[in-house]
N, C-alpha and C positions, 0 to 999 in steps of 0.2 A: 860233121856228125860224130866222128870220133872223140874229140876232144868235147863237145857237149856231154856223151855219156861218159866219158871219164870223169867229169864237170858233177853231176851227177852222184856217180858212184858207180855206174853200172856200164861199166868201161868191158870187164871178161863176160864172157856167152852166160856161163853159167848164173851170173849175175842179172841178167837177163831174161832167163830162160825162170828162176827164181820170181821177180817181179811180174815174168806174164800170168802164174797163178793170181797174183792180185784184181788182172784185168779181166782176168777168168772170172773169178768170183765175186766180182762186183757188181755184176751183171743183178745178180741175186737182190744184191741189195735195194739198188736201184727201181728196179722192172716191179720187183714181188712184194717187196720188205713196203717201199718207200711211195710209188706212185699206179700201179696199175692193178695189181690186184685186191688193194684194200676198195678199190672203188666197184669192182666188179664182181666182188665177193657182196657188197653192201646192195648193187641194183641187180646184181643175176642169181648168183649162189644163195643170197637169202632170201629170194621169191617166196612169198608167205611168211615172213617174219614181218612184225612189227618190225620198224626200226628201230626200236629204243632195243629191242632185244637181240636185232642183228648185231650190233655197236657191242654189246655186254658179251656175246659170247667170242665175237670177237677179240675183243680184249683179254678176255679168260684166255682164249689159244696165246693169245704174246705173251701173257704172265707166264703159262706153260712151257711155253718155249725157253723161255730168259731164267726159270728154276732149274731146269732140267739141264741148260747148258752151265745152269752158276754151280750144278754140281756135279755133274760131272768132268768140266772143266780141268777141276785140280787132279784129279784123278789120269786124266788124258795127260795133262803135264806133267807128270811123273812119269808116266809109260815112256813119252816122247822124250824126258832125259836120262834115261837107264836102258833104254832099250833100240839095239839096231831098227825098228822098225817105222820109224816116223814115212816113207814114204807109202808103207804099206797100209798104213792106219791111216794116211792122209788121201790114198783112193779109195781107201772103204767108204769114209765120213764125205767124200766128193759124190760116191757113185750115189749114195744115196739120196743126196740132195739133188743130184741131174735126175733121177730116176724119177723122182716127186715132181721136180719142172715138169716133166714128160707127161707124165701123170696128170699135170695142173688141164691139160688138155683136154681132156675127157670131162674136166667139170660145168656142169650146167643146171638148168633153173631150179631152184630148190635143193640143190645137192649144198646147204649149208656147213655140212659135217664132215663129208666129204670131201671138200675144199679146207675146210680147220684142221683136218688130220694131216692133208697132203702139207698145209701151210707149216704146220707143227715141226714133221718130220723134214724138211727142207730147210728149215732154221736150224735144227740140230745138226744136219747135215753140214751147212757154209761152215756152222760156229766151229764143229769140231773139226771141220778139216783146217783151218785158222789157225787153231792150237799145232798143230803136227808142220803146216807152213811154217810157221813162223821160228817154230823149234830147229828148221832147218838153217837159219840162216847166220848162225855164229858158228857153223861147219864150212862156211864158205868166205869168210867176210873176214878182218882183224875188228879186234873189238873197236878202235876208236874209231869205224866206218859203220857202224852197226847203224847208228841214228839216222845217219846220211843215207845210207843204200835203204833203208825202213824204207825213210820218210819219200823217196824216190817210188818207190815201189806202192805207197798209199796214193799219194798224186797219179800215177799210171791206171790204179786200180779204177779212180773215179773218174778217168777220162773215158776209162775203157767203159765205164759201165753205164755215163754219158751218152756214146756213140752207141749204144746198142739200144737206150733207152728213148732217145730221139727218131731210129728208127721204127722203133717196136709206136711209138706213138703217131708218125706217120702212119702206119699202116692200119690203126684202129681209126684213124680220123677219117683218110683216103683210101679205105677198101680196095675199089675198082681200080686206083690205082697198079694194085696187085693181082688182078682179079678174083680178089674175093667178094662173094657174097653181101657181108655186113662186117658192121664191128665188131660184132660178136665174135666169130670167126679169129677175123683179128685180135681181138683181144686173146683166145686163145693159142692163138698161134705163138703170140709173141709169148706167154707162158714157157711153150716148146722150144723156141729160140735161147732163150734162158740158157735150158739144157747144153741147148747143140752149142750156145757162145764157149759156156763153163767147160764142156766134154774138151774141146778143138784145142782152146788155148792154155788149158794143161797139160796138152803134150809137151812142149817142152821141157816144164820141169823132171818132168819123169823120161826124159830122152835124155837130159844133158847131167843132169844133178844124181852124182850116186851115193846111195846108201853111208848115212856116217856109220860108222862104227863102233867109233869112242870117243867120248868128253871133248875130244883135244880141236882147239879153236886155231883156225890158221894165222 
């Protein structure tokens, strides 16, 4: 196993501890972004929409999202290279996207808007916390390993976010399994799991990775 993660890139802890934000936040993408809430936003949360109009405002939230992170972005990139603060700004931009997961629970039938704001704000959440991740990692790394340990840490992300997504879909399929109720249920649970994935496995970074200081790349 050792020689795999050195194989890798992700041979030191810190290196490690680094990539499980990827596994962290993937989760996001996966679960929220990609497969279970666009479907349950479309048959619950827009209860009394046309469809054609659920689809449209829908859409408007992703536009909203992807403007708002396209400019704020460079802005956040600038903070996170001039300023000690990248892991600080990098749990603000997490906490508020776990917070929205959390949130996502509480949504149901008709609450179209409600669900589009939480959706809104959990996009800007993942994005910007990305920006301050990512800014972390030529503080830890030589530059000609920069690509390797990345691309390490991107494959981790989508396993991670895989295995959460395959559960989260069990559980909306097979209820009773769990003993819940319905799918409903489950579908929103798996929302809150979201959270609790993203919360749990960014501990590491922020246990093992400390604060850069200055410019200077190892």
């Amino acid at each position: 196993m050792t020689r795999f993660l050195e194989r890798i890139g992700l041979g030191r802890p810190e290196l490690r501890a680094w990539a499980m934000y990827d596994w962290a936040n993937s989760a996001f993408q996966t679960t929220i972004i990609a497969a279970v809430f666009p479907i349950y936003f479309r048959r619950v949360a827009a209860t009394g929409l046309a469809e054609a109009d659920a689809m449209a405002r829908f859409a408007w939230a992703t536009t909203i999202a992807i403007l708002v992170v396209a400019i704020v972005a460079p802005v956040l990139g600038a903070i996170a290279d001039h300023s000690a603060v990248k892991k600080r700004l990098l749990g603000v931009f997490a906490g508020i996207g776990i917070t929205a997961c959390f949130a996502m629970f509480w949504i149901t039938e008709g609450e179209w808007l409600f669900a589009l704001v939480l959706f809104v704000i959990g996009n800007i959440g993942v994005a910007g916390s990305i920006v301050f991740y990512e800014s972390l990692l030529p503080h830890i790394v030589a530059p000609k390993d920069l690509d390797r340990v990345s691309s390490a840490g991107y494959a981790i992300g989508y396993l991670g976010g895989g295995v959460l997504l395959a559960f989260n879909l069990l559980m909306i399929q097979r209820p009773q399994m769990f003993g819940l109720a319905d799918a409903g249920i489950g579908t929103r649970l798996s929302f809150a799991s979201v959270g609790i994935w993203w919360l749990v496995f960014s501990l590491p970074l922020f246990m093992k990775l400390p604060e850069p200081r200055t410019m200077a790349r190892v």
